[in-house]
KEKE-3310 file (N, C-alpha, C; in steps of 0.2 Angstrom, whole numbers, plus 5000, padded with zeros to 4 digits):
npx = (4910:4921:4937:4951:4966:4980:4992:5001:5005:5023:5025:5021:5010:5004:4998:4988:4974:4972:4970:4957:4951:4951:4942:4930:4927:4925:4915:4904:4905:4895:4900:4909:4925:4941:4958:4973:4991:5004:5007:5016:5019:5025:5015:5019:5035:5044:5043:5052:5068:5088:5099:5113:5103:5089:5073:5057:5040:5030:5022:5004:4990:4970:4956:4939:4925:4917:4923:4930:4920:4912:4921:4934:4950:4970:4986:4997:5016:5026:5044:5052:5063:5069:5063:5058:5049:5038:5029:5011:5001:4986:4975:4960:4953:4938:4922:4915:4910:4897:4901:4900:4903:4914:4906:4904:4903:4894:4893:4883:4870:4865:4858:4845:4826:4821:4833:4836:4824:4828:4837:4834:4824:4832:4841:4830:4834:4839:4853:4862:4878:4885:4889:4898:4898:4887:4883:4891:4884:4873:4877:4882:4868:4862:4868:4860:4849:4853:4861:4850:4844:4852:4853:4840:4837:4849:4861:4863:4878:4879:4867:4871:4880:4873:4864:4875:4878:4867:4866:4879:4878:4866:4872:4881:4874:4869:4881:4882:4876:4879:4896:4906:4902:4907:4903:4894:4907:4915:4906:4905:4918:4917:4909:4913:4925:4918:4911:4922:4928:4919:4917:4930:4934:4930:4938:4951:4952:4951:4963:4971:4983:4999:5017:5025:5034:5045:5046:5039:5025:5009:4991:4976:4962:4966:4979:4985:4981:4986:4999:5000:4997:5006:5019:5016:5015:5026:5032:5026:5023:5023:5017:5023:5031:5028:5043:5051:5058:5077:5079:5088:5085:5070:5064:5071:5065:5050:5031:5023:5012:5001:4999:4998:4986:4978:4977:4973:4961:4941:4932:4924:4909:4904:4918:4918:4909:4916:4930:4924:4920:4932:4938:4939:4928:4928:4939:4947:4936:4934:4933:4919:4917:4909:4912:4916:4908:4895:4892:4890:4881:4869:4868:4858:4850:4859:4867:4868:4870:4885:4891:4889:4895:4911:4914:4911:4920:4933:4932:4930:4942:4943:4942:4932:4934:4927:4928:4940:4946:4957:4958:4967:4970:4974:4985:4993:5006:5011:5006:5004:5007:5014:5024:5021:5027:5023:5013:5007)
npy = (5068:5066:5073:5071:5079:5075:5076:5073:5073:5073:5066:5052:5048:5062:5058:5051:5056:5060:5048:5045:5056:5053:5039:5044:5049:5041:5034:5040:5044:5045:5045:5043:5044:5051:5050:5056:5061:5067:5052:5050:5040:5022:5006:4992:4984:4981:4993:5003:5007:5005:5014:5022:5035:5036:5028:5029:5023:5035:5043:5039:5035:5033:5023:5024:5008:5014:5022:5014:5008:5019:5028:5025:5024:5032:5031:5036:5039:5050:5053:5061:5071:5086:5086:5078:5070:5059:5067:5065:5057:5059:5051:5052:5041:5044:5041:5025:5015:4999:4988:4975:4959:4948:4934:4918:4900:4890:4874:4873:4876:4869:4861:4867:4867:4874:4876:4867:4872:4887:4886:4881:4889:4902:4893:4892:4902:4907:4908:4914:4911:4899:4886:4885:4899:4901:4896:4902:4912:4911:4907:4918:4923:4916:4920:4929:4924:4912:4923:4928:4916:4911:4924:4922:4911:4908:4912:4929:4939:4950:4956:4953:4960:4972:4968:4968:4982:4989:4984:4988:5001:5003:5001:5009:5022:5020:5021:5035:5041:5033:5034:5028:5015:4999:4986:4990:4995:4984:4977:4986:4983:4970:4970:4978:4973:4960:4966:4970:4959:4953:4962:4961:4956:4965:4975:4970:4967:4981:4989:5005:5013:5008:5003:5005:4993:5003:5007:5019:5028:5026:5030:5031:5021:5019:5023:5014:5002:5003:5001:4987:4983:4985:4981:4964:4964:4963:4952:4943:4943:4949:4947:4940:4936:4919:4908:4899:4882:4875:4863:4854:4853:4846:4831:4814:4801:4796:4798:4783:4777:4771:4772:4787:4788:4785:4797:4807:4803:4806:4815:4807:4808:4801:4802:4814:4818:4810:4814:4828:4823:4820:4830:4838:4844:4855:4863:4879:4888:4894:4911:4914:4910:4897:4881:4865:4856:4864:4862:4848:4846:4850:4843:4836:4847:4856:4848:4844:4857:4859:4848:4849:4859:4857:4847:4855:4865:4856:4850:4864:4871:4881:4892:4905:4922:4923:4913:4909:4918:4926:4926:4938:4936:4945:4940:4942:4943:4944:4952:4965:4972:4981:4984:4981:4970:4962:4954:4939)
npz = (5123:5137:5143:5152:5158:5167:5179:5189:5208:5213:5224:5234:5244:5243:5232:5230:5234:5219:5214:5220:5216:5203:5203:5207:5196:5187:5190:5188:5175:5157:5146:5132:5139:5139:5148:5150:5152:5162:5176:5185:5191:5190:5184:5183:5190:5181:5172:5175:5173:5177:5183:5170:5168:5175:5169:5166:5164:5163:5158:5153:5143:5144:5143:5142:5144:5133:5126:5116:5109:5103:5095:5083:5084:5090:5100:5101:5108:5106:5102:5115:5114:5120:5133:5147:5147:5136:5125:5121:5107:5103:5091:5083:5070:5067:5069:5076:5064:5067:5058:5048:5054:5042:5034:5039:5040:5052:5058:5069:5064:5055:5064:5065:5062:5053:5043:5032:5023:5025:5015:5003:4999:4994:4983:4974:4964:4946:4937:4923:4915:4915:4925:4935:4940:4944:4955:4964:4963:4969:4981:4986:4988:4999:5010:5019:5021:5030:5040:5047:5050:5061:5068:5074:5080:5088:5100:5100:5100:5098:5108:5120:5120:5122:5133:5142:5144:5149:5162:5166:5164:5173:5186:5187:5189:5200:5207:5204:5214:5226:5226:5235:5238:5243:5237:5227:5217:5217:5209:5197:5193:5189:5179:5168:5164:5158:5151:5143:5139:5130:5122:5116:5104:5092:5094:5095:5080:5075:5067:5071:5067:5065:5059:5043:5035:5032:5043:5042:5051:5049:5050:5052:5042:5027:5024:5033:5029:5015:5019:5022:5011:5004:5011:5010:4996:4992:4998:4992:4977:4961:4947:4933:4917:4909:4911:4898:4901:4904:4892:4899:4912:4911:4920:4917:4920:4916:4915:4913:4897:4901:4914:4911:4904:4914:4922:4914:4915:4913:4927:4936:4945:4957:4962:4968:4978:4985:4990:4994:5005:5011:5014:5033:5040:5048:5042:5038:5031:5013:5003:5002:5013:5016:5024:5019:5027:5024:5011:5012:5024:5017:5007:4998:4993:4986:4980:4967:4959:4965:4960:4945:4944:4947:4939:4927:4929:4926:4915:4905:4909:4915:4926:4934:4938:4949:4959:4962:4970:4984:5004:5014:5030:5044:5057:5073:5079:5093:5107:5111:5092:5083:5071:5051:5051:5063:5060:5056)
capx = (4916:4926:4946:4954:4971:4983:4999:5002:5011:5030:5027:5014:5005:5000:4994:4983:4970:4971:4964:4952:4946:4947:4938:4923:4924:4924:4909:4900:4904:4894:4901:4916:4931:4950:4962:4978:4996:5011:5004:5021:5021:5025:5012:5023:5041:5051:5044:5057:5075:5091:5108:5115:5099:5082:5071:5053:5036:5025:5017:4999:4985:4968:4949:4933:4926:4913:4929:4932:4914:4912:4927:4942:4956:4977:4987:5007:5019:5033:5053:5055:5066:5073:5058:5061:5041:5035:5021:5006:4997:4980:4970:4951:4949:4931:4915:4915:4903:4896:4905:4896:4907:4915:4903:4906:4899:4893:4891:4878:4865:4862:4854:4840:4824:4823:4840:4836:4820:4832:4846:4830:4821:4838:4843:4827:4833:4843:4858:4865:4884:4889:4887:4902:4895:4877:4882:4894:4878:4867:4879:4879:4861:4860:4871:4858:4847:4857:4864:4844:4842:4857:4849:4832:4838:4853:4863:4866:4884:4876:4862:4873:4885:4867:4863:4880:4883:4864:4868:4884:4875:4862:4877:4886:4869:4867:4886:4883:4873:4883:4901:4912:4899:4912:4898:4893:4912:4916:4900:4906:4923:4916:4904:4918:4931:4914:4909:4928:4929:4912:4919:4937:4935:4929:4943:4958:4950:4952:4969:4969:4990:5004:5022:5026:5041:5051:5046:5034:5018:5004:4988:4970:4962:4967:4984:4985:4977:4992:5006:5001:4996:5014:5022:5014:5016:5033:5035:5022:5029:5019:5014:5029:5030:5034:5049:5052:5063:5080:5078:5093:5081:5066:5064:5070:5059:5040:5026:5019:5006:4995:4998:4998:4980:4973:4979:4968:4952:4939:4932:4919:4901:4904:4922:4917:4906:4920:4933:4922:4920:4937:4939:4938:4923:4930:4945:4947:4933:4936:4932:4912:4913:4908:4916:4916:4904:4890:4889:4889:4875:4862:4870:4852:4849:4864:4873:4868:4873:4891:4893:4888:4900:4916:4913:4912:4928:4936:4928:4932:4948:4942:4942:4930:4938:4923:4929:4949:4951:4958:4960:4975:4968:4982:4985:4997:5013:5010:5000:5004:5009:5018:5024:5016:5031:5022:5009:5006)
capy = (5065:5068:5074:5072:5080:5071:5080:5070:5075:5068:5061:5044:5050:5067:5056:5051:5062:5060:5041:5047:5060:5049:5034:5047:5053:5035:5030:5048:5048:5039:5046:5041:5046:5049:5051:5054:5065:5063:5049:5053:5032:5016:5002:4987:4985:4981:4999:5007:5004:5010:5022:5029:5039:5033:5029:5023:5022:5039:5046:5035:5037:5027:5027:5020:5006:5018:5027:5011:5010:5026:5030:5023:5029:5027:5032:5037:5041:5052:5055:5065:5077:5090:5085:5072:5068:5060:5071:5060:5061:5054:5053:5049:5042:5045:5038:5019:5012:4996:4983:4969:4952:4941:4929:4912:4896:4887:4870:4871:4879:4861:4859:4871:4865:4880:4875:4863:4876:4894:4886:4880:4895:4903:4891:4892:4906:4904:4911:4914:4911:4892:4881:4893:4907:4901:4891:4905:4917:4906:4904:4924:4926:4911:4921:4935:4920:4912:4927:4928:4909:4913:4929:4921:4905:4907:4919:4935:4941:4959:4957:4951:4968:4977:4967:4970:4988:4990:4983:4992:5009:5004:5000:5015:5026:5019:5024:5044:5044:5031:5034:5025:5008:4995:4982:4993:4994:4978:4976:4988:4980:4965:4972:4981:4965:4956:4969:4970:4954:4950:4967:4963:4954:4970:4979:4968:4966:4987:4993:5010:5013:5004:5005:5000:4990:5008:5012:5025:5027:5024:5032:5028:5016:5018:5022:5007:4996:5003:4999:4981:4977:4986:4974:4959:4963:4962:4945:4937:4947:4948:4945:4937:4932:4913:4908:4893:4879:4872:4857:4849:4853:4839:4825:4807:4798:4798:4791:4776:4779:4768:4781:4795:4789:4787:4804:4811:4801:4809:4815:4802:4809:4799:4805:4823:4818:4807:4820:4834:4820:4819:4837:4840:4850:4860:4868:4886:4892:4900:4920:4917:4907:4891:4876:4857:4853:4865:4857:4841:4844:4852:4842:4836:4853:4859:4842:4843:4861:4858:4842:4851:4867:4853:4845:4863:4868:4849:4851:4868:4870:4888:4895:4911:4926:4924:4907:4911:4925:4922:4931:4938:4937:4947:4938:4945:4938:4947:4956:4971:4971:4989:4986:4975:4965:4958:4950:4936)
capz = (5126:5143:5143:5158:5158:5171:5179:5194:5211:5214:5232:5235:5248:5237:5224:5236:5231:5213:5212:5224:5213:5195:5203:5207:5189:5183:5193:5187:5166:5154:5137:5130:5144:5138:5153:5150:5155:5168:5183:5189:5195:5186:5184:5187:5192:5175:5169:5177:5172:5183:5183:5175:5169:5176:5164:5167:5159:5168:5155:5149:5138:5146:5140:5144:5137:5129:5121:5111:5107:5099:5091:5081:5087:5089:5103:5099:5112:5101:5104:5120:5114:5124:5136:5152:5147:5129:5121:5118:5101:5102:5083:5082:5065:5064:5072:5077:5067:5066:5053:5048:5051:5040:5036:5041:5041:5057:5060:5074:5059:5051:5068:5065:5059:5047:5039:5025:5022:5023:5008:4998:4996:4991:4979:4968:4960:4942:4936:4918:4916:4918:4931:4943:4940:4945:4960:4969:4964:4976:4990:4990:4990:5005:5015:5021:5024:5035:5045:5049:5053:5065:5073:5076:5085:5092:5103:5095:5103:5100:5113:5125:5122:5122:5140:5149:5142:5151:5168:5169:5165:5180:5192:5187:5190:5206:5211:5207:5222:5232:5225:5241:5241:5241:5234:5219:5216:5213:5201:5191:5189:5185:5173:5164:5163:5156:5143:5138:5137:5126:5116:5113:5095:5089:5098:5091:5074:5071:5067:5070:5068:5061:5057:5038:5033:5031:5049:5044:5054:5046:5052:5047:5037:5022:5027:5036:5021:5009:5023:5024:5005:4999:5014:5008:4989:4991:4999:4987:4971:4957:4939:4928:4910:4911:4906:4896:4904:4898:4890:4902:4917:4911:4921:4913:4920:4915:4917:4907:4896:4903:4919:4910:4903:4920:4927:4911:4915:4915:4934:4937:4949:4964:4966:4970:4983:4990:4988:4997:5012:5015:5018:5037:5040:5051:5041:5036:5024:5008:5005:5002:5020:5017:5025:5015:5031:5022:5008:5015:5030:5013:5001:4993:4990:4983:4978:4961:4957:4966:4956:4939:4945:4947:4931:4921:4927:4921:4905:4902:4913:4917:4934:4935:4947:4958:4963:4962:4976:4991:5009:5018:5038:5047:5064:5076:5083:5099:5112:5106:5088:5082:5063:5049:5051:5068:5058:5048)
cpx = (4918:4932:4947:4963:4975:4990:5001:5008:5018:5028:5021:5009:5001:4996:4989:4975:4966:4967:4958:4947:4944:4943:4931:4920:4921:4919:4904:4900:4901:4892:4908:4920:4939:4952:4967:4983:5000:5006:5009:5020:5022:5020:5015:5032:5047:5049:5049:5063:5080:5095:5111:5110:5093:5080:5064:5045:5030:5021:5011:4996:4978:4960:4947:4932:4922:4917:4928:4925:4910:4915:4932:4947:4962:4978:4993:5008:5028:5038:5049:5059:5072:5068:5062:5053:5042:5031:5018:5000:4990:4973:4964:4951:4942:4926:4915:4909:4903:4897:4901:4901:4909:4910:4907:4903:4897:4889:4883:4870:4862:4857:4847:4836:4822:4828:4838:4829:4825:4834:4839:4828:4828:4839:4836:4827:4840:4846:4862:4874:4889:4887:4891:4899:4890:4878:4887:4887:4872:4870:4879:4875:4860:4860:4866:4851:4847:4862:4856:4842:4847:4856:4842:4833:4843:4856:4866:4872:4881:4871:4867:4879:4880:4866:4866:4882:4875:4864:4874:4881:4871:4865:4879:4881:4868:4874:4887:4879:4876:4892:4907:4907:4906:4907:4898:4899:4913:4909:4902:4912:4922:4913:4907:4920:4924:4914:4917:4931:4926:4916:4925:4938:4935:4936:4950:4956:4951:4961:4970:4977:4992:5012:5024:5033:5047:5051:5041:5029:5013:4996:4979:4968:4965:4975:4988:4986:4984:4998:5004:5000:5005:5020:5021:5015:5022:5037:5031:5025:5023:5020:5019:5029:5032:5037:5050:5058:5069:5078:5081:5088:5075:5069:5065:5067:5051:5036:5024:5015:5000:4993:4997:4989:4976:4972:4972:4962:4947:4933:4924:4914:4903:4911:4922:4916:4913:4927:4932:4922:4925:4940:4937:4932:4923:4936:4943:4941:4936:4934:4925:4911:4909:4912:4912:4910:4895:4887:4888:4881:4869:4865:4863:4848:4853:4870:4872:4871:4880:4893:4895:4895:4908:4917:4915:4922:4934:4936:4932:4939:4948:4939:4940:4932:4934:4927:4935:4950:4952:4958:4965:4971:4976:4980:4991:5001:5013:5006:4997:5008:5011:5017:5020:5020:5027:5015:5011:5000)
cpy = (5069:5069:5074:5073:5078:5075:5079:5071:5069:5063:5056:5047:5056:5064:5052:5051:5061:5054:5040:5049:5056:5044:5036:5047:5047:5032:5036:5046:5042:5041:5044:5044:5043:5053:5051:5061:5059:5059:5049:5042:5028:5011:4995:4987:4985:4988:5003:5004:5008:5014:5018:5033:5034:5034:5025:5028:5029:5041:5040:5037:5030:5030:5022:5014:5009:5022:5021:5009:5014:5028:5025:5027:5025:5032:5031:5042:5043:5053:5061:5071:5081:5090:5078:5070:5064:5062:5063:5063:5054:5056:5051:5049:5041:5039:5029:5017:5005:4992:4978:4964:4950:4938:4922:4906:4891:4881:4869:4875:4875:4859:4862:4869:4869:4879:4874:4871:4883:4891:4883:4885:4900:4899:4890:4897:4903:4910:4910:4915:4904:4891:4885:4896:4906:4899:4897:4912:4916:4905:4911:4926:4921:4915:4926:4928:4916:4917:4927:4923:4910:4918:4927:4914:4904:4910:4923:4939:4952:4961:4956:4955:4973:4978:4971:4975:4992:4992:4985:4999:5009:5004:5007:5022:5026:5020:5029:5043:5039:5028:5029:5018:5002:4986:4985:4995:4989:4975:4980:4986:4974:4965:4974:4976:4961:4960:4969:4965:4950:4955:4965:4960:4960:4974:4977:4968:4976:4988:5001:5015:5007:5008:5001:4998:4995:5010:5018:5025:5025:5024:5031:5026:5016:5019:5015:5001:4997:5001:4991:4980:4979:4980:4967:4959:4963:4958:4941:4939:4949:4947:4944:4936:4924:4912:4903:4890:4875:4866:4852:4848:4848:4836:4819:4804:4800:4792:4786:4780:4776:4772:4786:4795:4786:4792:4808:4809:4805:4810:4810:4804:4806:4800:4810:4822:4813:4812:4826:4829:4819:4824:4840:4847:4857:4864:4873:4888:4897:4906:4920:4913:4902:4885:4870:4858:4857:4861:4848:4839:4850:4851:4838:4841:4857:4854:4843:4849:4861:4852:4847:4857:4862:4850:4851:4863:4860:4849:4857:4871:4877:4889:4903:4915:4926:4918:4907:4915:4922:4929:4933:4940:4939:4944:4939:4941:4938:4951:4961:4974:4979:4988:4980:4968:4961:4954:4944:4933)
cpz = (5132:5142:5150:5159:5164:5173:5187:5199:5210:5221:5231:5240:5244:5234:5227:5230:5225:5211:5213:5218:5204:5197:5205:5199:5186:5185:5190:5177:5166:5146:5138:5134:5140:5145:5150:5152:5158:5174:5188:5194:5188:5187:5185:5186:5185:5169:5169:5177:5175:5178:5174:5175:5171:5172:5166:5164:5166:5165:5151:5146:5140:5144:5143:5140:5133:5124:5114:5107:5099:5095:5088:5081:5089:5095:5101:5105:5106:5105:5110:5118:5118:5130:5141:5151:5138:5128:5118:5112:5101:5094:5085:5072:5062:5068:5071:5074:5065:5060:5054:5048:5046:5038:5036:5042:5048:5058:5064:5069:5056:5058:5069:5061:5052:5042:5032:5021:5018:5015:5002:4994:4992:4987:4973:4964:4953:4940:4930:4920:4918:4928:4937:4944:4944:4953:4966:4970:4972:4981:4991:4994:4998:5010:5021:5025:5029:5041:5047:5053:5059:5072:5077:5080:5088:5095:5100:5101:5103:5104:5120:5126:5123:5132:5143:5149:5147:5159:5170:5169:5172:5187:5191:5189:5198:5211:5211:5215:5229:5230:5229:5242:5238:5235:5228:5214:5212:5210:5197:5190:5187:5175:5167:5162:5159:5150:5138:5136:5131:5120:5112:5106:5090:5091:5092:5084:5071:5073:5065:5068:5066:5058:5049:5038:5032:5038:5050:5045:5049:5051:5049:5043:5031:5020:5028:5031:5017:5010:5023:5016:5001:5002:5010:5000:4988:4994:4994:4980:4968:4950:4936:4922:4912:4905:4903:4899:4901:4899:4895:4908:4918:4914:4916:4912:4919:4915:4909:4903:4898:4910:4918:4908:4909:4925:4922:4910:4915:4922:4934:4944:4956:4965:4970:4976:4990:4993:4993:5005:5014:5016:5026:5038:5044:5050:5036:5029:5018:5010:5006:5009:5021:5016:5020:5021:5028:5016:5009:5020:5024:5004:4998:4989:4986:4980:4970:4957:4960:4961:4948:4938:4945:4940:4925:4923:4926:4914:4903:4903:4914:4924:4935:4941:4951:4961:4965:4965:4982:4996:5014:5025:5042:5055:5066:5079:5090:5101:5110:5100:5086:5074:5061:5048:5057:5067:5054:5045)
residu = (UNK:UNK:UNK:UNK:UNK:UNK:UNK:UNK:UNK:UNK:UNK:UNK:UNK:UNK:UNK:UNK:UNK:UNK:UNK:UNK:UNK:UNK:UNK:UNK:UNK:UNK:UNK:UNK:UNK:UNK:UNK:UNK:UNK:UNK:UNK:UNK:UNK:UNK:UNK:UNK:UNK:UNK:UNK:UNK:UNK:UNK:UNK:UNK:UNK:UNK:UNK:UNK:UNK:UNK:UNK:UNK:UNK:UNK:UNK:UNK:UNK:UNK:UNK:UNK:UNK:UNK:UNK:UNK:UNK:UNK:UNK:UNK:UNK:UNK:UNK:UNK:UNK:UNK:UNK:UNK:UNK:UNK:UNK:UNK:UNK:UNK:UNK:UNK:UNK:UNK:UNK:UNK:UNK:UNK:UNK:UNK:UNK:UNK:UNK:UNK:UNK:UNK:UNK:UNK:UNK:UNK:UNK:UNK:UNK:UNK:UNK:UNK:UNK:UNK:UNK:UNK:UNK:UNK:UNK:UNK:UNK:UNK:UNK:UNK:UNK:UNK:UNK:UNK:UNK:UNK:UNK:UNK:UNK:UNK:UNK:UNK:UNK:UNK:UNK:UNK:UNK:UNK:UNK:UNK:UNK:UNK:UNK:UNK:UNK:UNK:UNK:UNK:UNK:UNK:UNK:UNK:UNK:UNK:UNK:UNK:UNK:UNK:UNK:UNK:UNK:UNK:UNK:UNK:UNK:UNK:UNK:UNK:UNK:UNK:UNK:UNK:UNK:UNK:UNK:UNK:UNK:UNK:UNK:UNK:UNK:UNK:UNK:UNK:UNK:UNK:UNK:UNK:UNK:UNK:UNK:UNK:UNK:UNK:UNK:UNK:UNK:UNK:UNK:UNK:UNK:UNK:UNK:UNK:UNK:UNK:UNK:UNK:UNK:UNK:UNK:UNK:UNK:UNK:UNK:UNK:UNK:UNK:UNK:UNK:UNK:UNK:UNK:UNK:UNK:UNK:UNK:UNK:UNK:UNK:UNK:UNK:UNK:UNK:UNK:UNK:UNK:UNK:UNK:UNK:UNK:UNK:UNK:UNK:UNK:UNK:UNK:UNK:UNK:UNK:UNK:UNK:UNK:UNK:UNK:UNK:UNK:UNK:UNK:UNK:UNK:UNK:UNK:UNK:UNK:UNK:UNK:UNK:UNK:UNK:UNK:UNK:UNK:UNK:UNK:UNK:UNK:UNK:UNK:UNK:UNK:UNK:UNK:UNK:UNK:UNK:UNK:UNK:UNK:UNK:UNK:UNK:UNK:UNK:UNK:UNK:UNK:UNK:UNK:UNK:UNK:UNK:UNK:UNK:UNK:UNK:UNK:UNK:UNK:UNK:UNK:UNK:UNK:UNK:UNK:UNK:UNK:UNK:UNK:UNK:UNK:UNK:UNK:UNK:UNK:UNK:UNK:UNK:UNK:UNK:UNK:UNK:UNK:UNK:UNK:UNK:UNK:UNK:UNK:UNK)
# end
């Protein structure tokens, strides 16, 4: 990596110089680059607050995109002090590596002549355990088959961070030796805004920092992880004895018996499938990642093991913990989210 330490003159015209000489550096590195210190300027107008003491935002913290690339890492600006500067603390927690997604299911994958074939070959395997058990075992094993069918016929998001992270290296090769070309210039700031663009899901997706509910920082992963699950365990609660209800609290009214014995029919074969067709194909997948629309678009293949799998749990009114977890997706209220209060 590069360090660029920063301590910029008081006057505009002095500092001159200085953009001069970092926009050489930036056209020259091609390892991870942190820049940071005094720039002694403000970036735009409402950084800087008036009388009676001035108050404005000089000190930064700025990296390449290969910084973010390579490393996981947090940037904290502490208390000032007895200082007219804030000390910047910058962590590296540890080597960026490559995280396999989520998996998720995608409609455009039924349009693949491979499809129906991929979830076959995966579904002739068997599974002791009940009809759950057997039927979440085979949407596992699918998945590997599927992220394949996925890579082999359709745009892979990681060739296209390979591409542009390519073409930006040949641009930025070809401004060591023509550093001042105003053309090679604006190809690498396109190039950049493109790959940060293409990159930014992985970017926002790591929290490498957090303030928890008491305020206290909270620094890598596993940090992090125990500020959001103590947050969240203490709006959802937990585990209770139930309490028996007073009798005054019963409703009066009830149902008929004749309503009461068609609530306990038993579930009838063609409701399920009616049932699963009125769940928009497009809403939120559960935890293993398949939407209503998967089984619907390889339901000859797997109608019969989902039908048997709804029935069991009818019959036996048991709910296996594969089938019964759920997922908390932290999505952020703002741009730049600080505590885990600015999620939800």
């Amino acid at each position: 990596m590069d360090v660029t330490f920063v301590y910029a003159f008081n006057a505009r015209l002095d500092r001159r110089g200085l953009w001069s000489h970092l926009q050489s550096i930036s056209s020259q590195v091609t390892v991870p680059w942190l820049c940071f210190g005094d720039f002694n300027v403000v970036l735009n107008i409402d950084e800087s607050l008036g009388s009676p003491h001035v108050q404005a935002k000089l000190d930064r913290i700025l990296v390449s995109p290969q910084w973010f690339a390579s490393f996981r890492s947090t940037a904290t600006f502490l208390n000032a002090g007895i200082s007219d500067h804030s000390p910047c603390l910058v962590q590296i927690d540890g080597m960026a590596s490559p995280c396999r997604p989520t998996f998720k299911y995608l409609n455009c994958w039924a349009l693949s002549p491979q499809f129906q074939s991929t979830v076959c070959r995966s579904w002739s395997s068997h599974y002791s355990g009940g009809h759950i058990v057997s039927l979440f075992q085979k949407l596992k094993q699918l998945r590997s088959g599927l992220r394949q069918l996925h890579t082999s016929s359709f745009t892979n998001l990681s060739d296209r961070v390979a591409i542009c992270k390519l073409a930006l290296k040949h641009c930025q090769d070809n401004l060591s030796s023509s550093p001042m070309d105003s053309n090679l210039l604006r190809e690498e700031r396109a190039l950049v805004q493109e790959y940060l663009q293409i990159s930014a899901r992985k970017v926002r997706n790591n929290i490498g920092s957090i303030l928890d509910a008491a305020g206290k920082l909270c620094t890598g992963s596993y940090e992090v992880a125990q500020g959001f699950l103590a947050y969240y365990s203490s709006l959802l609660g937990s585990s209770t004895p139930v309490l028996p209800l007073p009798s005054h609290l019963f409703l009066q009214d009830t149902v008929s018996p004749e309503q009461c014995g068609s609530l306990i029919q038993p579930v009838r074969v063609p409701e399920i499938l009616d049932a699963l067709k009125s769940i928009d194909r497009n809403k939120s997948p559960g935890m293993d990642g398949y939407s209503s629309g998967f089984f619907l678009d390889a339901w000859t293949v797997v109608g019969q093991d989902f039908k048997n799998a709804v029935l069991e749990f009818f019959q036996t009114c048991s709910m296996p913990k594969v089938a019964n977890s759920t997922l908390l997706v932290l999505v952020p209220k703002m741009d730049t989210p600080l505590t885990v209060k600015d999620y939800r």
